[in-house]
Structures are given as structure tokens and as C-alpha cells.
Backbone bond lengths (Angstrom), bond angles and torsions (degrees), N, CA, C in turn:
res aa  C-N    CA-C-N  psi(-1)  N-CA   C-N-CA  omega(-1)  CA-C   N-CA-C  phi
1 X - - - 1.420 - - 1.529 108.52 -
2 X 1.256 116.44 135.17 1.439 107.67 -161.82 2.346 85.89 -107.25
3 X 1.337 89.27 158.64 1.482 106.12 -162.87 1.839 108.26 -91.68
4 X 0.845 146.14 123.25 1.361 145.00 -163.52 1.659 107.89 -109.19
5 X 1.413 111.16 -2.11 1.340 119.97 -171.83 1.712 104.15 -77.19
6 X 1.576 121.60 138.68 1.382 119.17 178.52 1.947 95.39 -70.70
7 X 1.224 92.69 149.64 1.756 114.21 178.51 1.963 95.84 -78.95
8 X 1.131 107.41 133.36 1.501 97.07 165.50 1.383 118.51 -60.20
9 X 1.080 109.00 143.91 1.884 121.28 162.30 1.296 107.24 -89.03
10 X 1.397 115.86 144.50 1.844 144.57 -147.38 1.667 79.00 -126.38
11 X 1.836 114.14 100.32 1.790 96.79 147.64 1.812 98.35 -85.92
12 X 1.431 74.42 150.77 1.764 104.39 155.07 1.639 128.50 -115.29
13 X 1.058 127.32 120.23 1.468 123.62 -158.65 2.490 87.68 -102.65
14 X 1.348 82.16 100.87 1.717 104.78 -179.23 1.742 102.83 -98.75
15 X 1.691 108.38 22.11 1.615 83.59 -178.16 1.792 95.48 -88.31
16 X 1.159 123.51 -12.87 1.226 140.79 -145.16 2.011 86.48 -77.77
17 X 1.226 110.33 -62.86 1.445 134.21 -176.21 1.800 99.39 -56.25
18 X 1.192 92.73 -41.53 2.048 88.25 179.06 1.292 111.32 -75.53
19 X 1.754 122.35 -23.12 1.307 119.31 -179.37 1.935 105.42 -72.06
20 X 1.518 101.76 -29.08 1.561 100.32 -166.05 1.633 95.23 -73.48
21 X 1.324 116.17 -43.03 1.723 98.53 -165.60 1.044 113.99 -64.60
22 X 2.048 117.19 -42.22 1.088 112.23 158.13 1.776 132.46 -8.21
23 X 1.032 83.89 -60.25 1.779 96.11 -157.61 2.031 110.30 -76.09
24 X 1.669 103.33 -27.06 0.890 125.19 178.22 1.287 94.60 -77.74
25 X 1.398 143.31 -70.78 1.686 117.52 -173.79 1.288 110.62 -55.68
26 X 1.275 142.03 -32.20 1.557 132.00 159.61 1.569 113.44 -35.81
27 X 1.257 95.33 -59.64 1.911 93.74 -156.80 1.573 93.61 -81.09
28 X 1.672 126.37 -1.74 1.599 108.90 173.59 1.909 98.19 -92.86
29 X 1.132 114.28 -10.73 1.039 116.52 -173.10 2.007 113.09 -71.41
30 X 1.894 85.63 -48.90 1.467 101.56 169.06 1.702 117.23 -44.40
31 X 1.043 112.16 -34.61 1.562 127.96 -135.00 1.692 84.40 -96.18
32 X 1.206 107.50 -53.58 1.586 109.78 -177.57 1.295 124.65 -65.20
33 X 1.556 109.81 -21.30 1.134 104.19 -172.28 1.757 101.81 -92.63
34 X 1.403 130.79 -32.06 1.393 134.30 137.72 1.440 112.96 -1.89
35 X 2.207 98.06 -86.33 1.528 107.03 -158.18 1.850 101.93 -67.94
36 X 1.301 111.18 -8.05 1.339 93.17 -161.01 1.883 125.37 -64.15
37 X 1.124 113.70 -44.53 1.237 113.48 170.04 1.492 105.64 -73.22
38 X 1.181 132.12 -56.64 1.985 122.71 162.78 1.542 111.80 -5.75
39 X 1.735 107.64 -63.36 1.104 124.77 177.48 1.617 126.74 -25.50
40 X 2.073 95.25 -75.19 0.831 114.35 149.74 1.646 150.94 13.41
41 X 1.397 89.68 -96.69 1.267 128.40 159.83 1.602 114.95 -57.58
42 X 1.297 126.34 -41.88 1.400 117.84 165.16 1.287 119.89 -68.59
43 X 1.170 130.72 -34.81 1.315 150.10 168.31 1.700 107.40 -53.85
44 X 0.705 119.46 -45.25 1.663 139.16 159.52 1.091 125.34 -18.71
45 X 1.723 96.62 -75.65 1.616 150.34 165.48 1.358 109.19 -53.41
46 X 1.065 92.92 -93.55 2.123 94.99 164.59 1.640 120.55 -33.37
47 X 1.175 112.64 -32.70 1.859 89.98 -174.20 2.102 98.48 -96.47
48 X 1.228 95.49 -13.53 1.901 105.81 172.13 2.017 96.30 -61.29
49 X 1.255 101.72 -54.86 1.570 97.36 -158.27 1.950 102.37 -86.49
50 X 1.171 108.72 9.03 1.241 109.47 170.66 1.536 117.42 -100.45
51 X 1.181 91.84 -27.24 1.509 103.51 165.00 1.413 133.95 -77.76
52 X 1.739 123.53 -29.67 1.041 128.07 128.45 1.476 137.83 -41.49
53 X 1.477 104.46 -42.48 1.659 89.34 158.40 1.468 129.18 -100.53
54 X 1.403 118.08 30.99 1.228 123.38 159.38 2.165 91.53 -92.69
55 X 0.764 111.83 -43.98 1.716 115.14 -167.73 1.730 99.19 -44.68
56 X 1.375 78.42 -51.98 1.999 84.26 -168.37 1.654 109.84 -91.23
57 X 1.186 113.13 -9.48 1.285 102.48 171.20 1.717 130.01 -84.51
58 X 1.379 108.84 -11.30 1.662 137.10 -159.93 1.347 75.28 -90.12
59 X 1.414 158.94 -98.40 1.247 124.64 -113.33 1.343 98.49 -88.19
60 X 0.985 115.88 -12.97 1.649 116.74 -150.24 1.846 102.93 -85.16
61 X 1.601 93.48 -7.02 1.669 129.31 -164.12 2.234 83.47 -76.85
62 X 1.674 81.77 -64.08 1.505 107.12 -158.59 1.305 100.17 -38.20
63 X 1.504 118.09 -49.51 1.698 132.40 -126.71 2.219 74.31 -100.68
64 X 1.128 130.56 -48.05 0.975 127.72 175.31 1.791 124.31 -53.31
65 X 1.434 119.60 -54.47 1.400 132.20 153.77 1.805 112.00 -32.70
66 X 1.414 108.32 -58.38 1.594 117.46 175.27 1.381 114.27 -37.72
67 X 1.443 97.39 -67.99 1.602 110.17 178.29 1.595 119.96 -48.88
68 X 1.168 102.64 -49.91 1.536 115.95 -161.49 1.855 81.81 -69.38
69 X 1.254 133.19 -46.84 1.652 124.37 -173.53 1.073 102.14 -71.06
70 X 1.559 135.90 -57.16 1.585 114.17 -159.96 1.344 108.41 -77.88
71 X 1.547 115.61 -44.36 1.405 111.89 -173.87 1.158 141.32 -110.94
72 X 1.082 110.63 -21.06 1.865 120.47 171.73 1.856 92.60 -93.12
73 X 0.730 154.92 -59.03 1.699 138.63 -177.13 1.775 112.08 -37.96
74 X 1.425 84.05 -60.70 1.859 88.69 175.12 1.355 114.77 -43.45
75 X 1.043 110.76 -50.30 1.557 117.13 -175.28 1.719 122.29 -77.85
76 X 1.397 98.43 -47.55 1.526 85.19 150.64 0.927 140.41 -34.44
77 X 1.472 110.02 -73.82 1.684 143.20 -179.55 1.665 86.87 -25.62
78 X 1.522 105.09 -70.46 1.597 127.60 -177.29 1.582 109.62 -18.62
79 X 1.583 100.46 -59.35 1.533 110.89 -162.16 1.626 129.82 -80.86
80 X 1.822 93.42 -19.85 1.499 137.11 166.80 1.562 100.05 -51.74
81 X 1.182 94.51 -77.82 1.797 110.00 174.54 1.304 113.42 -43.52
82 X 1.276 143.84 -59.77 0.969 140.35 178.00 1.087 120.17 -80.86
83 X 1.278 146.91 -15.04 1.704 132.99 153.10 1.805 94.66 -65.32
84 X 1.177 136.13 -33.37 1.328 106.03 -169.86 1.269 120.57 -88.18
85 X 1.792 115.70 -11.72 1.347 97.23 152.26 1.519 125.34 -97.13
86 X 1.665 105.60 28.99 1.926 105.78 172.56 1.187 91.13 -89.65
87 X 2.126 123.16 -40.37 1.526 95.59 -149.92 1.718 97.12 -105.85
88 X 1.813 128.54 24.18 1.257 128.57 -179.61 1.302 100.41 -72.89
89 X 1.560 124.39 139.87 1.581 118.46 -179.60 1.287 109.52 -84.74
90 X 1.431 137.10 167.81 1.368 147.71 -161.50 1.451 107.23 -73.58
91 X 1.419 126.80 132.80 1.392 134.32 -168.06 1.263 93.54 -72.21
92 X 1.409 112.77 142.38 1.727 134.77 -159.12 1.843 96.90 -67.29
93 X 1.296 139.47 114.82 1.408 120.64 159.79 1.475 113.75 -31.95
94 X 1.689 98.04 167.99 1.711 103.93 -176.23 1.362 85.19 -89.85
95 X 1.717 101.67 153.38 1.279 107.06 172.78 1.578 107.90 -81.48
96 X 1.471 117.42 148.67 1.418 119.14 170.65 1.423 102.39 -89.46
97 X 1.281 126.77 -30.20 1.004 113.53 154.77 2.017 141.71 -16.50
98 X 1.083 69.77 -79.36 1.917 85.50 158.03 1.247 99.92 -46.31
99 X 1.258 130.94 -115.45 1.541 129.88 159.31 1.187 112.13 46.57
100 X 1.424 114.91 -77.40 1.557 143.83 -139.86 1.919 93.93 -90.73
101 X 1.514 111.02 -41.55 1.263 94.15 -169.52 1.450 108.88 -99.86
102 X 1.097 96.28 19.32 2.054 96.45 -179.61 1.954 86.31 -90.08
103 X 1.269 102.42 -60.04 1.379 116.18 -165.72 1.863 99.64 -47.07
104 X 1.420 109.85 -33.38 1.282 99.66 -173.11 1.478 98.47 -86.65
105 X 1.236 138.11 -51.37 1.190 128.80 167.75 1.338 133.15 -19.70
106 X 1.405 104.49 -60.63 2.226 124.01 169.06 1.735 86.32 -57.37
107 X 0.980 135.51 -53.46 2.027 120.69 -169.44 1.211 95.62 -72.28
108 X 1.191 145.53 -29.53 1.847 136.95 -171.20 1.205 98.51 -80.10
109 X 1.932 121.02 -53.38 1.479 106.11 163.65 1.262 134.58 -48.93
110 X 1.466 111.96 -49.00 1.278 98.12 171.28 1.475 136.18 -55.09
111 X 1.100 103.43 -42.30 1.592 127.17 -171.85 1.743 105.84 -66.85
112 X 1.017 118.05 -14.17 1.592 126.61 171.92 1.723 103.98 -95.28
113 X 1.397 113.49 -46.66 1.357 99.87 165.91 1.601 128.51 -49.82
114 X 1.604 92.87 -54.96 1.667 98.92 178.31 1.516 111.11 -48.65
115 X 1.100 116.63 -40.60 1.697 112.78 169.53 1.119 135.69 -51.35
116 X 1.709 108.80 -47.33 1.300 135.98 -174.13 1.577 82.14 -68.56
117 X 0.999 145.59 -100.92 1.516 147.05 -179.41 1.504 111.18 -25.28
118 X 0.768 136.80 -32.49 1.646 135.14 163.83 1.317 102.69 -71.80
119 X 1.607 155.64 -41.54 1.038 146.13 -154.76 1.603 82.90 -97.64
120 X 1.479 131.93 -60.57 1.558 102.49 -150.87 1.828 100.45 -77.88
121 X 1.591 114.32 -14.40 1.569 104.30 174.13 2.010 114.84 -66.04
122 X 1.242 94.30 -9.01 1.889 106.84 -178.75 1.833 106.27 -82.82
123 X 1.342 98.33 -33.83 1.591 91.87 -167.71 2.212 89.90 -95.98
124 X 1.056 115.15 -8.55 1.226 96.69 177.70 1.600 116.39 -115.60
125 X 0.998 111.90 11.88 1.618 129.79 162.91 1.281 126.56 -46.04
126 X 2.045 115.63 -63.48 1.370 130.20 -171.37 1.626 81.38 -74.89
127 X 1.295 159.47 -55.42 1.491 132.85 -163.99 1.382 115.73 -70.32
128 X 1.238 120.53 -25.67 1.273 106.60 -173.62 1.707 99.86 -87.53
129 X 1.489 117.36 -38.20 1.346 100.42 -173.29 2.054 125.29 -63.21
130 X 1.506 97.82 -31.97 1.700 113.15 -162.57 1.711 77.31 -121.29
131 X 1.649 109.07 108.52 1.248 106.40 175.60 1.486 95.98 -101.33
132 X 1.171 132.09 12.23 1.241 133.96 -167.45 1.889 110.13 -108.74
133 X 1.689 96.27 -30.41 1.544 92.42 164.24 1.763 118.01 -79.25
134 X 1.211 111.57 -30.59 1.325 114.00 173.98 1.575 127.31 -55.69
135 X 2.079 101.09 -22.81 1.413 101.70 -151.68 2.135 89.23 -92.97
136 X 1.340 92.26 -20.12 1.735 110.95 -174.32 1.194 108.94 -83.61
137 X 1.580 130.73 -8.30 1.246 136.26 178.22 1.556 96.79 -99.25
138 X 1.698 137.10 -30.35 1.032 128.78 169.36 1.975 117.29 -70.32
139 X 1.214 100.63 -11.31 1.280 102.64 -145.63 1.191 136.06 90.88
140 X 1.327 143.68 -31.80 1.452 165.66 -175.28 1.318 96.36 -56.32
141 X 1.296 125.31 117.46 2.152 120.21 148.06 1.299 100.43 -42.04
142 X 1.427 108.07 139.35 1.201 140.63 149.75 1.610 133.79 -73.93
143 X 1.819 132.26 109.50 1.237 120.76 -150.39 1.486 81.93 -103.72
């Protein structure tokens, strides 16, 4: 069932809240006009002493860069290199395996050739030896 009754209205008395901001842009107003030359003047100060330690910090930059190239890189590099061939594990032996089946492979080839050549030297044997059965199997006299 839907309700047809008006909902009460909630006043809020906000002059109280306009007096506080009020007073707060005053006293930020006060405050600025105070910090403002303070400001200033630190700002001044601050980019002077930043600039001094850019002066003294640059060579000391240089003399550090030097070092780190001629002598601590080399030596690193050095020490880099040599832990990776302390902690590289041992290159795998060759398998004999491999080895073993090439070698058997070249004897299977061969050993099929030698056959292949033994079977067609078998069927061409009886003609070359009895040229006289070959010439009587053509029909042809034999001289």
C-alpha cells in the first residue's frame, strides 16, 4: 500500500556555518598576508642552498661515475663472470647412444646392399657362366 502522507521536512539553521567560513576566509586572508613575504624570502633561501648543493654535489658525482667505470665495473663484470661459470652445471656427456645407432644404421645399410648385390649377382650367374643354356633358352645356335 503506498502512503499518501507528506514526509516531514528537517529545517537546518546554516546561518551559524556561514558565520564560521566567514571568519575562516578572514583569518586565511590574515595569515597570507603575514606568510607572504616569509614565503618569499624562503623561497629565496631555498633555491640559494639548492644551488650550492648542486655545486658540491657535481664533482663529487664525476669522481664517483670514474670509479664505478674504471674500477668497480671491471671487477664486477670479473666476478659476474665467474660465479656463472662456478654455478653453470656440467655440459651433458655425448650420448653413445647416438654413436651406437648411426654405426648400427651404416651395418643395416650395408648389409641390405650386400644382399641386394648377392640376389641380382644369383639371377645373373647361370647366363654368364653356361652361355650355351642361355643361347637354347633364346632359341639362337650356340657357336
Amino acid at each position: 500500500m503506498i502512503s499518501v502522507r507528506r514526509k516531514s521536512e528537517v529545517q537546518i539553521d546554516t546561518s551559524r556555518i556561514r558565520q564560521l567560513r566567514h571568519a575562516a576566509r578572514q583569518s586565511a586572508a590574515v595569515a597570507a598576508e603575514r606568510v607572504g613575504p616569509v614565503a618569499a624570502r624562503s623561497r629565496e633561501y631555498a633555491a640559494e642552498r639548492v644551488l650550492r648543493a648542486r655545486r658540491w654535489s657535481a664533482p663529487r658525482l664525476e669522481r664517483a661515475a670514474g670509479y664505478v667505470e674504471r674500477d668497480l665495473a671491471p671487477r664486477l663484470s670479473a666476478w659476474l663472470n665467474d660465479t656463472a661459470h662456478r654455478i653453470e652445471p656440467p655440459a651433458p656427456p655425448d650420448r653413445p647412444r647416438n654413436t651406437g645407432l648411426i654405426v648400427l644404421a651404416a651395418i643395416a645399410a650395408l648389409g641390405a646392399a650386400g644382399a641386394a648385390m648377392t640376389r641380382r649377382n644369383a639371377f645373373q650367374t647361370p647366363y654368364e657362366q653356361y652361355p650355351q643354356t642361355a643361347a637354347a633358352e633364346d632359341g639362337t645356335p650356340a657357336h
